[in-house]
C-alpha atoms as an extended CHARMM CRD file, in Angstrom:
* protein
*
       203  EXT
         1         1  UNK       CA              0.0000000000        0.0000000000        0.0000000000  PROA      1               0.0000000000
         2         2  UNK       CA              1.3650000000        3.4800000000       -0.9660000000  PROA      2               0.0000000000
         3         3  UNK       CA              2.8020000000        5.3030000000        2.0150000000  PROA      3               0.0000000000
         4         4  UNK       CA              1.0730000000        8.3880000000        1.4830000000  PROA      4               0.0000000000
         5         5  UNK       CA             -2.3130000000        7.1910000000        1.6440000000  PROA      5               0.0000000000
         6         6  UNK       CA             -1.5760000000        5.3330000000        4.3120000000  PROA      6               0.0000000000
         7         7  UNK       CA             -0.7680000000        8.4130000000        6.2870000000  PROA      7               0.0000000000
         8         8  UNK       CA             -3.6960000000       10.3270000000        5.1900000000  PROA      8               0.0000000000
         9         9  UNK       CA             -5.5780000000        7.2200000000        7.1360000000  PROA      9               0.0000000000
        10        10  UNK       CA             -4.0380000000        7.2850000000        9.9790000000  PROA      10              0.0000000000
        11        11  UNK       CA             -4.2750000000       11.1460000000       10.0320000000  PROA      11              0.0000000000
        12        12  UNK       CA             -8.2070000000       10.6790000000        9.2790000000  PROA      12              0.0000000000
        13        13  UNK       CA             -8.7730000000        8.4680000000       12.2450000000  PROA      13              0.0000000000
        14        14  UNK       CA             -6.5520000000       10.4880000000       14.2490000000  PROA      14              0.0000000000
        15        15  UNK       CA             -8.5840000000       13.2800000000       13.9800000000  PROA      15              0.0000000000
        16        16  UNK       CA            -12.5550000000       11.6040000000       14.5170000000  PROA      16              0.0000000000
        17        17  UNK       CA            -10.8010000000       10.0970000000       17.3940000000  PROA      17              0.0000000000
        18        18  UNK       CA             -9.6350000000       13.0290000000       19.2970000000  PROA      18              0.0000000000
        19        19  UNK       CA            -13.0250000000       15.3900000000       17.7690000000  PROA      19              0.0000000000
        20        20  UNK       CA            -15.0830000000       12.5500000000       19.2330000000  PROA      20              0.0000000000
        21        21  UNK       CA            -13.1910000000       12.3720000000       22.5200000000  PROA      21              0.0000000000
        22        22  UNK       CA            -13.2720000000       16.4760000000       22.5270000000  PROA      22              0.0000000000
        23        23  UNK       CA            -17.6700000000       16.3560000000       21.8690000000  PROA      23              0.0000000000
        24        24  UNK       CA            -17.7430000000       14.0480000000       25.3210000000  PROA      24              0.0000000000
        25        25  UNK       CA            -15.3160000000       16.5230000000       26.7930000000  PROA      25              0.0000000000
        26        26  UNK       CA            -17.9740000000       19.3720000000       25.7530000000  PROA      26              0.0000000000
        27        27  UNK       CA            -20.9270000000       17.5110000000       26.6450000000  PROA      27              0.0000000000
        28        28  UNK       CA            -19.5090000000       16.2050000000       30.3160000000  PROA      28              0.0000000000
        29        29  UNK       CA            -17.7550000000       19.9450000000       31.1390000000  PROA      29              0.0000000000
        30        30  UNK       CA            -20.3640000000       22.2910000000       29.5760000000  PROA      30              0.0000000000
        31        31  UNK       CA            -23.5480000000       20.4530000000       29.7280000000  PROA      31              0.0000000000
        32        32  UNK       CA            -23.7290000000       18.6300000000       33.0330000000  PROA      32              0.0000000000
        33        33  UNK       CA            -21.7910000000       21.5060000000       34.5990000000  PROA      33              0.0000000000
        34        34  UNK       CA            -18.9410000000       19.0110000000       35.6460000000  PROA      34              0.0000000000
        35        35  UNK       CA            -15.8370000000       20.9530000000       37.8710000000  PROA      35              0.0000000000
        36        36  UNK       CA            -12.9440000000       20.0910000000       39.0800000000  PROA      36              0.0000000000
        37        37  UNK       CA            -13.3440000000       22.6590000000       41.8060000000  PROA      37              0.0000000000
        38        38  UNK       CA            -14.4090000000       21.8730000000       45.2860000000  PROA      38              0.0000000000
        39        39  UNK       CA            -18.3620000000       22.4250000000       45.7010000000  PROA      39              0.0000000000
        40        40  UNK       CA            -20.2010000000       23.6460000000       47.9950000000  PROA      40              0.0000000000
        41        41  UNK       CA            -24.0550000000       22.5950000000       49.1470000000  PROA      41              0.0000000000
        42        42  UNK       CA            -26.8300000000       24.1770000000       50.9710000000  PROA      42              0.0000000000
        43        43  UNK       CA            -29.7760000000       22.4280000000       52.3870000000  PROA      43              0.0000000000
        44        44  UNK       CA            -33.5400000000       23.6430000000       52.1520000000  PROA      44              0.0000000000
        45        45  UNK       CA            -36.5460000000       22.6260000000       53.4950000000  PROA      45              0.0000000000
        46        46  UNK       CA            -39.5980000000       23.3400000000       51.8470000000  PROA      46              0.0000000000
        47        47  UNK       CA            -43.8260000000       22.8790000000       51.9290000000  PROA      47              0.0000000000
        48        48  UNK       CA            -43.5530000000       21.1620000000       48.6350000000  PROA      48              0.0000000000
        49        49  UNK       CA            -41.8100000000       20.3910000000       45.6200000000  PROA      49              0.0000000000
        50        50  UNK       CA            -43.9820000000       21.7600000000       42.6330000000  PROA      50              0.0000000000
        51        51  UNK       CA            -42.4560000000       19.2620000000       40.4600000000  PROA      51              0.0000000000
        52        52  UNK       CA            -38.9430000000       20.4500000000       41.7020000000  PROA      52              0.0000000000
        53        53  UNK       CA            -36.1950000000       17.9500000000       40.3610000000  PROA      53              0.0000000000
        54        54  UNK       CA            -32.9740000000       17.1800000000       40.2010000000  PROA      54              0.0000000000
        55        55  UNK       CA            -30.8590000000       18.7940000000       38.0700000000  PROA      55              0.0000000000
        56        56  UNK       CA            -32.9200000000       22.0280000000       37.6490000000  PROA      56              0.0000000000
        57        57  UNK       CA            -31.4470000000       25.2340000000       37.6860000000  PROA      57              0.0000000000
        58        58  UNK       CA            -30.3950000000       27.3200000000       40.9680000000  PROA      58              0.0000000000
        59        59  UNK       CA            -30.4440000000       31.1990000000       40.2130000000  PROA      59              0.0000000000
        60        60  UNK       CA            -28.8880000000       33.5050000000       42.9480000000  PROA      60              0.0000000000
        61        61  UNK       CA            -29.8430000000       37.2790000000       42.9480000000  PROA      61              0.0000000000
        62        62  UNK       CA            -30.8430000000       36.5070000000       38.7830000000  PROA      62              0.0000000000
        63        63  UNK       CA            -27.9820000000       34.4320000000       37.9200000000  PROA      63              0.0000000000
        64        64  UNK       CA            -27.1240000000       31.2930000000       37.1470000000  PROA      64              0.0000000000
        65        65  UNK       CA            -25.0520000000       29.9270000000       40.2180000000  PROA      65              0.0000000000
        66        66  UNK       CA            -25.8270000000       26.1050000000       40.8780000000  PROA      66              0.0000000000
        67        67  UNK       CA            -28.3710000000       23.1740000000       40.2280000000  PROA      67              0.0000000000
        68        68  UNK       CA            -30.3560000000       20.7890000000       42.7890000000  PROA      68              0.0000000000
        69        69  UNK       CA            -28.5760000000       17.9110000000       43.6460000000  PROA      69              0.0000000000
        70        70  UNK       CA            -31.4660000000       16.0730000000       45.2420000000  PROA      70              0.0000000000
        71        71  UNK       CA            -34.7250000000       16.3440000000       46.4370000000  PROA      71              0.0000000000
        72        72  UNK       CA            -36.6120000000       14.2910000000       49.1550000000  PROA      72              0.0000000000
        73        73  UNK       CA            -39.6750000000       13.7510000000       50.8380000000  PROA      73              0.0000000000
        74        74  UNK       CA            -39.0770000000       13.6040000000       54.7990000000  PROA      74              0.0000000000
        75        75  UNK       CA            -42.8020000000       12.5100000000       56.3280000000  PROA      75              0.0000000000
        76        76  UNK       CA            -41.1900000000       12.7100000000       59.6500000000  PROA      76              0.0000000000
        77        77  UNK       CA            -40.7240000000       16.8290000000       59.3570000000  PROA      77              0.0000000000
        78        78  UNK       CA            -43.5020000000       19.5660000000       60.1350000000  PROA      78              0.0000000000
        79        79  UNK       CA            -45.3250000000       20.0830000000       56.5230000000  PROA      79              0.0000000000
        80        80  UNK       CA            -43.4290000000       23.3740000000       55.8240000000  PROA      80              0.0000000000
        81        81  UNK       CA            -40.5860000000       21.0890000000       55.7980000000  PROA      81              0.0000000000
        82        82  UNK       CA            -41.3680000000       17.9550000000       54.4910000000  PROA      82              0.0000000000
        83        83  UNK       CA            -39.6050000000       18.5270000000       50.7300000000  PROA      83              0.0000000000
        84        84  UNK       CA            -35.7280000000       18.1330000000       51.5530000000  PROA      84              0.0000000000
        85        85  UNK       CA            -33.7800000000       20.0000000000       48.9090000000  PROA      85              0.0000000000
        86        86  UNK       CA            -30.0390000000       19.8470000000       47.9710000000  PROA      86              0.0000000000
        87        87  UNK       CA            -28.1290000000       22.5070000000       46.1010000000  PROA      87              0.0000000000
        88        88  UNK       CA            -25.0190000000       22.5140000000       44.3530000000  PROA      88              0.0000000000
        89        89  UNK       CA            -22.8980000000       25.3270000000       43.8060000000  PROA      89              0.0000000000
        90        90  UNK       CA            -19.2590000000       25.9000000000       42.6090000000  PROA      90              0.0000000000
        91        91  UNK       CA            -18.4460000000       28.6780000000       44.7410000000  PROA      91              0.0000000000
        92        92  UNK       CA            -20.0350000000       29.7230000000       48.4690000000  PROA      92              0.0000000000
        93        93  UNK       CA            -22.9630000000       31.2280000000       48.8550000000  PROA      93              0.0000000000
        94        94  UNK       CA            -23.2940000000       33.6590000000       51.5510000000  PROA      94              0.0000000000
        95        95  UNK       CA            -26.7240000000       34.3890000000       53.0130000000  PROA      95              0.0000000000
        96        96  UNK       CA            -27.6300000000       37.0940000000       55.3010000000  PROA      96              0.0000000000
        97        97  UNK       CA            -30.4430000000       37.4110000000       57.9840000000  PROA      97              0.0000000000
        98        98  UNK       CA            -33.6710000000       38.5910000000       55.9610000000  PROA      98              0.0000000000
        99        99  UNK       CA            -32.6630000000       36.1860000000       52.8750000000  PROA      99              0.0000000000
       100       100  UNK       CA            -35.2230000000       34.5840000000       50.4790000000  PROA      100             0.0000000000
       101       101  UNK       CA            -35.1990000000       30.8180000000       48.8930000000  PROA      101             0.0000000000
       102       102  UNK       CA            -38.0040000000       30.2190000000       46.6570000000  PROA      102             0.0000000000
       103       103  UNK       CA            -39.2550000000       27.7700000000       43.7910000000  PROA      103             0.0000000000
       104       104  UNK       CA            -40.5870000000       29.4780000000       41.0850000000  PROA      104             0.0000000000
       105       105  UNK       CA            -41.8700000000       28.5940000000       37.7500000000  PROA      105             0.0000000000
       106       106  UNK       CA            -38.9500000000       28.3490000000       35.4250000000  PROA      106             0.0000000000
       107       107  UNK       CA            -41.4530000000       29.3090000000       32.0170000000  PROA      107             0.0000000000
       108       108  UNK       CA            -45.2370000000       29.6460000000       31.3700000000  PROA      108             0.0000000000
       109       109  UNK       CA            -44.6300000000       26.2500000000       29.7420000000  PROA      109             0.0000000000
       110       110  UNK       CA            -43.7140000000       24.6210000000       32.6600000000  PROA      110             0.0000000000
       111       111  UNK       CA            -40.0980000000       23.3400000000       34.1590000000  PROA      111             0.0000000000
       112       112  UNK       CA            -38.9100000000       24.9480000000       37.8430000000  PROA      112             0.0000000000
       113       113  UNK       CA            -36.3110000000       27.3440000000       39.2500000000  PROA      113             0.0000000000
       114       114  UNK       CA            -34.8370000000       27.9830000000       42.6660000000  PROA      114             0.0000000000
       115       115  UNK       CA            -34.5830000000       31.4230000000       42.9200000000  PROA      115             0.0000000000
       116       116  UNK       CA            -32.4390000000       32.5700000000       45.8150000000  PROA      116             0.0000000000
       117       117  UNK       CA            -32.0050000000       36.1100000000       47.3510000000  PROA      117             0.0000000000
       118       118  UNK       CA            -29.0390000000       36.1070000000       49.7510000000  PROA      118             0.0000000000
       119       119  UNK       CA            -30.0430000000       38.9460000000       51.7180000000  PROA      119             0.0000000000
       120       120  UNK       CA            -28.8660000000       42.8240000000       51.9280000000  PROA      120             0.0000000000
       121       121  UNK       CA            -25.0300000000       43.3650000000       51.9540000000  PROA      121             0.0000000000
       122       122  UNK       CA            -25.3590000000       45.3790000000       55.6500000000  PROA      122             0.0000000000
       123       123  UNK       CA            -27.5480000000       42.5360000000       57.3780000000  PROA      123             0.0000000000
       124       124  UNK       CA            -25.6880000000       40.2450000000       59.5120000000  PROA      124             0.0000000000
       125       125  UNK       CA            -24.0980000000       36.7730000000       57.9210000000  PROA      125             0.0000000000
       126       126  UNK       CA            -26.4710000000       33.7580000000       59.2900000000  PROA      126             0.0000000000
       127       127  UNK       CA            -23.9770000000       31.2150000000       61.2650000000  PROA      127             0.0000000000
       128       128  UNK       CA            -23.4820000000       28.0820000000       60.2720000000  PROA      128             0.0000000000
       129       129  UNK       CA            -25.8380000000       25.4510000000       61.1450000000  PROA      129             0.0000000000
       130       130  UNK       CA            -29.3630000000       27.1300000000       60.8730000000  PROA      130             0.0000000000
       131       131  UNK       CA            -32.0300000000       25.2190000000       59.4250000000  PROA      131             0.0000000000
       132       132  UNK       CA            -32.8750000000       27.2820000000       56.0570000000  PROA      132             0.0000000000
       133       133  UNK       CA            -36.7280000000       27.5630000000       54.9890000000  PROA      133             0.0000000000
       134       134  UNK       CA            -38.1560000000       28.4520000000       51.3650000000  PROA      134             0.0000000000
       135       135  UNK       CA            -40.9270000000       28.8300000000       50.1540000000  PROA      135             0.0000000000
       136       136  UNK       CA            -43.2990000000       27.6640000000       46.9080000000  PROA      136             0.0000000000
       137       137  UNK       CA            -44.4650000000       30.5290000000       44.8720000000  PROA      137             0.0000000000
       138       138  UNK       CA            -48.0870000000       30.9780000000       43.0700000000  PROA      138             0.0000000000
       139       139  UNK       CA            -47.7430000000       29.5080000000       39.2690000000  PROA      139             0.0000000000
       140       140  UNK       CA            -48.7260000000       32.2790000000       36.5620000000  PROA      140             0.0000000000
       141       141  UNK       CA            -51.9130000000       29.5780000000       36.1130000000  PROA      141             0.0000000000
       142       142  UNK       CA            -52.6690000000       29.4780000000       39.7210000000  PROA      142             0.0000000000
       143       143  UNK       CA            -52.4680000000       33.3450000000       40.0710000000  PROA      143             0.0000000000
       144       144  UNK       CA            -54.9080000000       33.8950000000       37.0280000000  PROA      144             0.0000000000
       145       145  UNK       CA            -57.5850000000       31.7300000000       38.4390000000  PROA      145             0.0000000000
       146       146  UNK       CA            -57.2150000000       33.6940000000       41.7440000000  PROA      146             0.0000000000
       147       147  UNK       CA            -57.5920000000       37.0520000000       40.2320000000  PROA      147             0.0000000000
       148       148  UNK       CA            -60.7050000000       35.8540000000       37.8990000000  PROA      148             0.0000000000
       149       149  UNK       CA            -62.0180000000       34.3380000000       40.6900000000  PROA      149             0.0000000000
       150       150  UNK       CA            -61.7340000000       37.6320000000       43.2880000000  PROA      150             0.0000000000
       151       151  UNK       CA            -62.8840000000       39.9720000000       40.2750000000  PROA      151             0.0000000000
       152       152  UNK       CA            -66.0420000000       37.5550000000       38.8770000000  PROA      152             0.0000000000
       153       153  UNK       CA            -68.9350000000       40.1590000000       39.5300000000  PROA      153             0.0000000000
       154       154  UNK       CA            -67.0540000000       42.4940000000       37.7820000000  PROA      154             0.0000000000
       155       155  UNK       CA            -65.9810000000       40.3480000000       34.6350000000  PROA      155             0.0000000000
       156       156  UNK       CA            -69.3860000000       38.8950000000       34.4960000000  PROA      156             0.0000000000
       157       157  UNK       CA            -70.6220000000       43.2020000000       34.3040000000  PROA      157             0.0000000000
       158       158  UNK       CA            -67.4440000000       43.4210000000       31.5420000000  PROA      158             0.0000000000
       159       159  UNK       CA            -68.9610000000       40.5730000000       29.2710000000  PROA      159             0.0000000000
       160       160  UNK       CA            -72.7530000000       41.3430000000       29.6010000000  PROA      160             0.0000000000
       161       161  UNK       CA            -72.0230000000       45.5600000000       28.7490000000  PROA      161             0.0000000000
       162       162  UNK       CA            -69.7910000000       43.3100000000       25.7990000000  PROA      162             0.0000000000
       163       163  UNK       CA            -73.0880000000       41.3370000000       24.8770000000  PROA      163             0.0000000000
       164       164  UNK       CA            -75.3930000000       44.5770000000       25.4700000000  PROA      164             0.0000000000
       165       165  UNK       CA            -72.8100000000       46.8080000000       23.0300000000  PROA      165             0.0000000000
       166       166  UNK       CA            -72.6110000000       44.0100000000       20.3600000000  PROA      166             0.0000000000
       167       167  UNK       CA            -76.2460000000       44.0600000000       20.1020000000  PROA      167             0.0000000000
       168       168  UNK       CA            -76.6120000000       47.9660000000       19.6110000000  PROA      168             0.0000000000
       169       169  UNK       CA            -73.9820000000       48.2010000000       16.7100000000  PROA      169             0.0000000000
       170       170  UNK       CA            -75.3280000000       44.6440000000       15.0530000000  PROA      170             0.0000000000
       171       171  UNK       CA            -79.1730000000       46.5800000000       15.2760000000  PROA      171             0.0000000000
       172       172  UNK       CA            -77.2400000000       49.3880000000       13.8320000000  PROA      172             0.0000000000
       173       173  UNK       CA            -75.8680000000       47.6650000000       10.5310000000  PROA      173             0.0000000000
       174       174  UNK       CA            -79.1190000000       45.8590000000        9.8350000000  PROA      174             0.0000000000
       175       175  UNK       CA            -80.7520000000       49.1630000000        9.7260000000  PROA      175             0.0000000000
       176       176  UNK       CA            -78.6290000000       50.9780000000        7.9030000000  PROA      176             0.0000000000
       177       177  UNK       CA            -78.3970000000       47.9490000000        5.2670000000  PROA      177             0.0000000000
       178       178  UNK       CA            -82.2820000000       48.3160000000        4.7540000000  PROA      178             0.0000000000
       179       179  UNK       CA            -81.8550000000       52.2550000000        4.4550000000  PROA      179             0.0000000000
       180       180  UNK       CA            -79.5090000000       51.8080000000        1.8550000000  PROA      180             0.0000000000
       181       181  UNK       CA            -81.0730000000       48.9490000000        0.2420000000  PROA      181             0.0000000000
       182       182  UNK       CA            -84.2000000000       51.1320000000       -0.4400000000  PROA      182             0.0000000000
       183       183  UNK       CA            -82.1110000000       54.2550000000       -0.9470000000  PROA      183             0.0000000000
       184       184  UNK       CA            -83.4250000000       55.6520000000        2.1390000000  PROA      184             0.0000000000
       185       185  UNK       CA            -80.5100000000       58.2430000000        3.6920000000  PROA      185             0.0000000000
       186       186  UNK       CA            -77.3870000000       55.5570000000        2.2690000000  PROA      186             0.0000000000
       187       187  UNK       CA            -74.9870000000       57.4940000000        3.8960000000  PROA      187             0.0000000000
       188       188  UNK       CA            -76.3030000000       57.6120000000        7.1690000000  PROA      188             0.0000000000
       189       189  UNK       CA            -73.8580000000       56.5830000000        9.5440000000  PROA      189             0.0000000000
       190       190  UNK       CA            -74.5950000000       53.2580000000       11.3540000000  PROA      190             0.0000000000
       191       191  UNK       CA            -74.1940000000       54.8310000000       15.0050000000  PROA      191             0.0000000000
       192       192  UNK       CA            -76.9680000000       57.4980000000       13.9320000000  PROA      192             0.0000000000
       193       193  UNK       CA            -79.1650000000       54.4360000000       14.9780000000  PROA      193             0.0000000000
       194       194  UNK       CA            -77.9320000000       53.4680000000       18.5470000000  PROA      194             0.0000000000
       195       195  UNK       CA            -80.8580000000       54.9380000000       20.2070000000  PROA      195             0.0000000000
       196       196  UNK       CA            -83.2340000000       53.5490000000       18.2480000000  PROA      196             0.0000000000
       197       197  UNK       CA            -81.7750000000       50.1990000000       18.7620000000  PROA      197             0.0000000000
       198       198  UNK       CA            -81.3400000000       50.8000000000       22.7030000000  PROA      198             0.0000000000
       199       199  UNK       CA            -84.7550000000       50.0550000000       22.8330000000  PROA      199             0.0000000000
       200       200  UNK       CA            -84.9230000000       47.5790000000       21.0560000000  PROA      200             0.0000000000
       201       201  UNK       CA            -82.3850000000       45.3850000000       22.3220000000  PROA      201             0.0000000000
       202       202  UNK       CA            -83.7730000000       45.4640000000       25.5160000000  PROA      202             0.0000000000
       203       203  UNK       CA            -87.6340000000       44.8400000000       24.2800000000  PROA      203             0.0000000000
């Protein structure tokens, strides 16, 4: 076999060898968020999960700063602390008296977030060992039905002036269609006949 194509070969596997071992590298380093630094790990009890999982993402004051190593159910705790969550983080997180841990929904589409607020920069640093709370915040879907639910007088008001408007201006057309159709005033606007048909929509 001629030499030269034999090194063209070996220079072809070469190279989908070490581009195949460099897409793992990509996939294990960027993907999974794989470091060879030390991490660090705070513990959170919360109500409940709201389909909370491993692996979701951890944002600290907005940004992306760690995932959730684990989450567990703990039937033996009080039930604002009966979800057991784990976080993973590749650099400490200080938090500060007044701080704020909560799950969140991640889109409108579904998928979760931990969203944590350390606490103001002139509060005192909590010492090690306390028991951190979160909490479970109101999904966009959840929230909606709340606000329909504490405004329904008024919607149902909205949709029957909606109905009661509709009627007037349909009145209106019809009208004017006949006026023009026997060449009675064509031009006549159609809102010149909203009073007439006030009455008698509601005949």
């Amino acid at each position: 076999m001629d030499t030269n194509t034999t090194r063209k070969r070996d220079f072809l596997l070469g190279l989908i060898f070490f581009g195949t071992v460099g897409m793992l590298l990509y996939y294990t380093v960027i993907l999974t968020g794989f470091s060879f630094s030390d991490k660090t790990y705070l513990q959170v009890s919360f109500p409940g999960a709201s389909g909370l999982k491993t692996g979701d993402v951890v944002l600290v004051s907005g940004h992306q700063f760690g995932n959730v190593s684990s989450v567990s159910f703990r039937d033996d705790q009080p039930d604002d602390r009966r979800i057991y969550v784990e976080m993973e983080f590749d650099s400490p997180v200080t938090l500060r008296r007044g701080y704020q841990i909560q799950i969140s929904e991640f889109t409108m589409l579904g998928g979760r977030v931990v969203e944590v607020f350390p606490g103001h920069f002139s509060s005192p640093i909590l010492p090690d060992g306390v028991k951190l709370i979160g909490q479970v915040g109101p999904s966009a879907l959840a929230a909606m039905g709340q606000l329909v639910s504490e405004n329904r007088d008024d919607l149902r008001a909205i949709v029957s002036n909606l109905r009661t408007w509709s009627c007037f201006f349909y009145m209106a057309l019809l009208m004017h269609r006949r006026s023009f159709l026997l060449g009675q005033e064509p031009y006549v606007a159609p809102c010149a006949y909203v009073d007439m048909c006030i009455c008698t929509c509601y005949l």
